[in-house]
C-alpha positions as CSV (number, residue, x, y, z in Angstrom):
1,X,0.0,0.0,0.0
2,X,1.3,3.8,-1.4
3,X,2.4,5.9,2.1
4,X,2.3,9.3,1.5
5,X,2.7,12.5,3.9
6,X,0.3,14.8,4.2
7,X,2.9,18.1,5.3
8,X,1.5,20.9,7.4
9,X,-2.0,20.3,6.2
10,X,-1.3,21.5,3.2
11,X,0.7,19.3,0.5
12,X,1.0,15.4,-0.3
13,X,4.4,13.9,-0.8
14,X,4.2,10.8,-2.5
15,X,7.9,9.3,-2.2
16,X,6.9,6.4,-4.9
17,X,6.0,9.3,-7.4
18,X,8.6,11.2,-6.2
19,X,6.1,14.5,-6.1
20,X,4.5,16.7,-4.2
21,X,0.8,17.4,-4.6
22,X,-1.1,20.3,-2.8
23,X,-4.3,19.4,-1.1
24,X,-5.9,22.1,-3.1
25,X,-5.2,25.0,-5.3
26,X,-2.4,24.9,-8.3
27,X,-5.9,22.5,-10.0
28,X,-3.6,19.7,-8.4
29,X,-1.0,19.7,-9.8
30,X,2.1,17.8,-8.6
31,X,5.5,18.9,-8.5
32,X,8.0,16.7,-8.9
33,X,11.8,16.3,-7.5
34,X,14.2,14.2,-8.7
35,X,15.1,11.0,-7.1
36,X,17.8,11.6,-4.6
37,X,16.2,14.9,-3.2
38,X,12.8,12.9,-2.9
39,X,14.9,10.2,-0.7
40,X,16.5,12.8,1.4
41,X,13.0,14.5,1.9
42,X,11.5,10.9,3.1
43,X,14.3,10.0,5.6
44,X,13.8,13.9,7.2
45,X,10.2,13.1,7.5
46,X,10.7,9.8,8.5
47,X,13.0,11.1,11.0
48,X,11.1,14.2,11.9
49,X,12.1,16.9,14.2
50,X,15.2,14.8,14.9
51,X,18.8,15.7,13.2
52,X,20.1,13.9,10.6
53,X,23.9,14.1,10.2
54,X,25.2,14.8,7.0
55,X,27.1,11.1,7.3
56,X,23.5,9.7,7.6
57,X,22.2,10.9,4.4
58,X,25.2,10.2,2.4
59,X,24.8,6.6,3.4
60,X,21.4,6.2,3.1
61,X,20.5,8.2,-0.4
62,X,23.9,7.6,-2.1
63,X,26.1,4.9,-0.4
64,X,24.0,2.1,0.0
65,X,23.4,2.4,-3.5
66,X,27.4,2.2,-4.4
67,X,27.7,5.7,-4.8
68,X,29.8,8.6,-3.7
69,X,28.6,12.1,-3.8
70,X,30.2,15.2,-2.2
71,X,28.8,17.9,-0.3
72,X,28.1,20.0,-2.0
73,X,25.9,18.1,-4.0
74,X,24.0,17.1,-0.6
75,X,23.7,20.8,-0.1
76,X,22.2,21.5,-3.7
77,X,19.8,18.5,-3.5
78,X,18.4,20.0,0.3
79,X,18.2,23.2,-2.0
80,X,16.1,21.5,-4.4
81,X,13.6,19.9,-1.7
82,X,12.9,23.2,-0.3
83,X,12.3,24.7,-3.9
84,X,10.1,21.9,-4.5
85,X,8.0,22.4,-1.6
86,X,7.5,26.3,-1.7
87,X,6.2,26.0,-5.6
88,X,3.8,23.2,-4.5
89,X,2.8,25.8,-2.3
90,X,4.4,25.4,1.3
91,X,4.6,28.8,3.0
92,X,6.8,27.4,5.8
93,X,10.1,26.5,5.9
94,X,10.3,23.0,7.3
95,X,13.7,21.8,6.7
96,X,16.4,23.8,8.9
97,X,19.5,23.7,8.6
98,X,21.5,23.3,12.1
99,X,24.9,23.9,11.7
100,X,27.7,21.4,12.2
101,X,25.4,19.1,13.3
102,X,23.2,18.1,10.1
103,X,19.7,19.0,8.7
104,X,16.0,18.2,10.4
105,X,12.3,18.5,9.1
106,X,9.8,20.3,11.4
107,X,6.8,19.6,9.5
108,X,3.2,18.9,11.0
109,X,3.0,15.2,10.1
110,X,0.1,13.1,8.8
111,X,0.7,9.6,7.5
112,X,-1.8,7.9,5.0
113,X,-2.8,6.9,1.3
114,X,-3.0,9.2,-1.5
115,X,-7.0,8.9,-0.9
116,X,-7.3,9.8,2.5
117,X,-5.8,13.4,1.5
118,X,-6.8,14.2,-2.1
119,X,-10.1,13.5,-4.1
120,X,-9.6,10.9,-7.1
121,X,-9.5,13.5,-9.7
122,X,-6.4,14.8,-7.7
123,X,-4.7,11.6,-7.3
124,X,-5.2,10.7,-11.3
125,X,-3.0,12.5,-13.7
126,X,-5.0,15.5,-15.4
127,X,-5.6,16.9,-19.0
128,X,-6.0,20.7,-19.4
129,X,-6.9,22.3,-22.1
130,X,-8.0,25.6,-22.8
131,X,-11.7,26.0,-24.7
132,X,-13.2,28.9,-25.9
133,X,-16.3,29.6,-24.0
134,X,-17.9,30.5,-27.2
135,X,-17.2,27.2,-29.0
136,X,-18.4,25.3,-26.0
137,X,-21.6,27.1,-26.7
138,X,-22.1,27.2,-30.3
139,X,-21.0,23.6,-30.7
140,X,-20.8,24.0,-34.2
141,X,-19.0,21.4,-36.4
142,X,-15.7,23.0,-37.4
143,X,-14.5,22.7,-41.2
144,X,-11.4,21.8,-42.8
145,X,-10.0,25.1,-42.3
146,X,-10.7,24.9,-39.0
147,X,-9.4,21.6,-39.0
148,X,-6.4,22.3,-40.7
149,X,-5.5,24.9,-38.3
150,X,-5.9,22.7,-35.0
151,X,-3.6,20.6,-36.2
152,X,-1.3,22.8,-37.9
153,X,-0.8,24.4,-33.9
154,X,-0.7,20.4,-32.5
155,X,1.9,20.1,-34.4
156,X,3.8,23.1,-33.2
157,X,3.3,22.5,-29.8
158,X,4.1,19.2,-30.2
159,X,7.5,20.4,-31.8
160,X,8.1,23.2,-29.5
161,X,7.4,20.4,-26.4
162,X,10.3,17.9,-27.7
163,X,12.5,21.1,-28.7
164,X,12.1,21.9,-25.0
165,X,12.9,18.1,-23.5
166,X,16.0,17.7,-26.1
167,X,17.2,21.2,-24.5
168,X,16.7,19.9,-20.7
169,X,18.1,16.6,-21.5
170,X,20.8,18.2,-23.0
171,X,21.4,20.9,-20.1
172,X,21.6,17.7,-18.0
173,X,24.0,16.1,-19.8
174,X,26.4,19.5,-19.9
175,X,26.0,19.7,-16.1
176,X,27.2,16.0,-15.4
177,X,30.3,16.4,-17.6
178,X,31.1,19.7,-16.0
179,X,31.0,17.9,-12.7
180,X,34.4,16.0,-13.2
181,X,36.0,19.0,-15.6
182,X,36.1,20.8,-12.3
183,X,39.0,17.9,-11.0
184,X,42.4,19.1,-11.4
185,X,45.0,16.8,-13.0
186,X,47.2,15.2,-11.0
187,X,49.4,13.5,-14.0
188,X,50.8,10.0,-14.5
189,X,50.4,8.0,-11.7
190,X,51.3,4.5,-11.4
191,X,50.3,4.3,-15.3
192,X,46.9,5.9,-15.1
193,X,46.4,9.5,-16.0
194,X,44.8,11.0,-13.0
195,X,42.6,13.7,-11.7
196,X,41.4,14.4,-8.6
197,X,38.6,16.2,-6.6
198,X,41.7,17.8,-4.2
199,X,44.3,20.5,-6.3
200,X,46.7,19.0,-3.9
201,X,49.4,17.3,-6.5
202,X,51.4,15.3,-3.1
203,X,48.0,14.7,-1.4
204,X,46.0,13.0,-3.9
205,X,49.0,11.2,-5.5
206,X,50.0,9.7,-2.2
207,X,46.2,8.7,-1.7
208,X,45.6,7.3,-5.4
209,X,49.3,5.0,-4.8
210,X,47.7,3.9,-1.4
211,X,44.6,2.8,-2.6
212,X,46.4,1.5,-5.8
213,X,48.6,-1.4,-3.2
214,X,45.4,-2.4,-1.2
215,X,43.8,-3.2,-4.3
216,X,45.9,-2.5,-8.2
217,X,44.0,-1.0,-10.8
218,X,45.1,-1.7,-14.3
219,X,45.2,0.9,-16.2
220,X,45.7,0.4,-20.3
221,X,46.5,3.1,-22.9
222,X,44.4,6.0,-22.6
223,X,42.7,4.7,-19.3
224,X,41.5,8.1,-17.3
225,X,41.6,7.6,-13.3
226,X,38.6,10.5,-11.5
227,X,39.6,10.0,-8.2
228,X,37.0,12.0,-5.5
229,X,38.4,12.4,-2.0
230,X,35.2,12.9,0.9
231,X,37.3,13.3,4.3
232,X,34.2,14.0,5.7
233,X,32.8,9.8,5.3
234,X,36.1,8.7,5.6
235,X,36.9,7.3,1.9
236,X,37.5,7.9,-1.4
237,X,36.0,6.5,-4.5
238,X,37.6,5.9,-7.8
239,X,35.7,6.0,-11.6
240,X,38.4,4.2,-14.1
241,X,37.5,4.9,-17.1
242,X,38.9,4.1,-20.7
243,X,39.0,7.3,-22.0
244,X,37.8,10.6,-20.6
245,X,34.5,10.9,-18.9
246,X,33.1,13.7,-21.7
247,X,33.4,11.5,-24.4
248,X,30.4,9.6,-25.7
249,X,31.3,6.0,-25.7
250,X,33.8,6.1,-22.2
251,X,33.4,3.5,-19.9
252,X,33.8,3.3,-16.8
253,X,33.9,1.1,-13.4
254,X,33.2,2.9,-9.9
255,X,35.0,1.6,-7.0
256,X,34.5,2.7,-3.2
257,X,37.6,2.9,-0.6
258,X,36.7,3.1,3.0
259,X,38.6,2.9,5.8
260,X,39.3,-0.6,6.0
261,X,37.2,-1.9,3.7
262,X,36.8,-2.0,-0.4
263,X,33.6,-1.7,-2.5
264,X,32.9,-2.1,-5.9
């Protein structure tokens, strides 16, 4: 059975749709956040009015899942709740920030099903579109012009609508490359040509040759080593890649170093 959060009497969050849905205005409308921002909102509600370390969300939303994030992108994604939950139409601010300790929800809590909060128009996806009032009236059987016309602007929208997904999609793509041209380039390091998260040249070459004993990665011709170093959870993870993360057809294998321990 869905669970969903009804939040200060006024919104839905539906973690399985990833949205948030208020109870009434904006015709229903949901709003929806991307996946690890929707996780880090259910674990603060989950745990609410209690503070969750920074450590604890990087393991639950991004560790347990084999990745390695830093935090600043924690940071952006708590930015992205709150954005999401003032255009769904939350006046409060619910999620604090409390410093060097973590982050904590102080919402006014109601757990249920997407039923016991919204009616089933609201809980269905909706249709709008905008009709004259006139033609409702008239009703009068439109003619080929007419015809040819309302299709003729289909059309366009429809163009104009996958114009605008290509761009996002594309936008998207830009800012994930952009994340790793930000690494500085260590150089030649045991063989694989390496960049790391930390400008320090000693500090991340001493860090990639001891991870590189407690378990050797081979690196071939043109094999690209993204190393990211998070003091703050205690490890380092490693992207070896066969060529450079920007181009098309790279790939790559993610490994995770933690203090005493080796993921893959």
């Amino acid at each position: 059975m869905r669970r969903v959060f009804l939040i200060n009497g006024t919104l839905v969050f539906d973690p399985d749709e990833h949205s948030l849905r208020p109870v009434q205005g904006h015709d229903g409308r949901a709003v929806v956040i991307h996946t690890p921002a929707s996780e880090c909102l259910l674990k603060l509600l989950e745990h609410n009015n209690q503070v969750l370390t920074q450590k604890f969300l990087f393991e639950e939303v991004w560790e347990k899942h084999g990745s390695v994030v830093t935090t600043n992108t924690l940071y952006q994604n708590i930015a992205s709740i709150r954005k999401g939950l003032k255009s769904a139409g939350l006046a409060e601010d619910i999620i604090k920030t409390m410093p060097k300790m973590g982050f904590k929800s102080i919402a006014v809590l109601r757990i249920g099903v997407p039923e016991d909060f919204l009616s089933d128009s609201e809980t269905q996806p909706e249709v709008f579109t905008n009709i004259p009032v006139s033609m409702v009236e008239n009703k009068k059987t439109p003619g080929r012009f007419a015809h040819f016309i309302s299709s003729k602007w289909s059309f366009l929208f429809a163009g104009l609508l996958a114009v605008l997904c290509w761009g996002m999609l594309v936008i998207n793509l830009i800012k994930e490359d952009s994340f790793y041209k930000n690494y500085s380039y260590i150089g030649l390091v045991n063989g694989c040509e390496l960049y790391s998260s930390y400008p320090g040249v000693d500090t991340s070459t001493n860090s990639f040759v001891a991870m590189n004993k407690r378990y050797p990665l081979v690196c071939n011709m043109g094999s690209v080593v993204y190393m990211t170093i998070n003091r703050l959870q205690e490890g380092s993870s490693v992207q070896l890649c066969n060529k450079k993360i920007e181009i098309r057809d790279a790939h790559c294998k993610s490994y995770f170093f933690k203090r005493g321990a080796y993921e893959q």
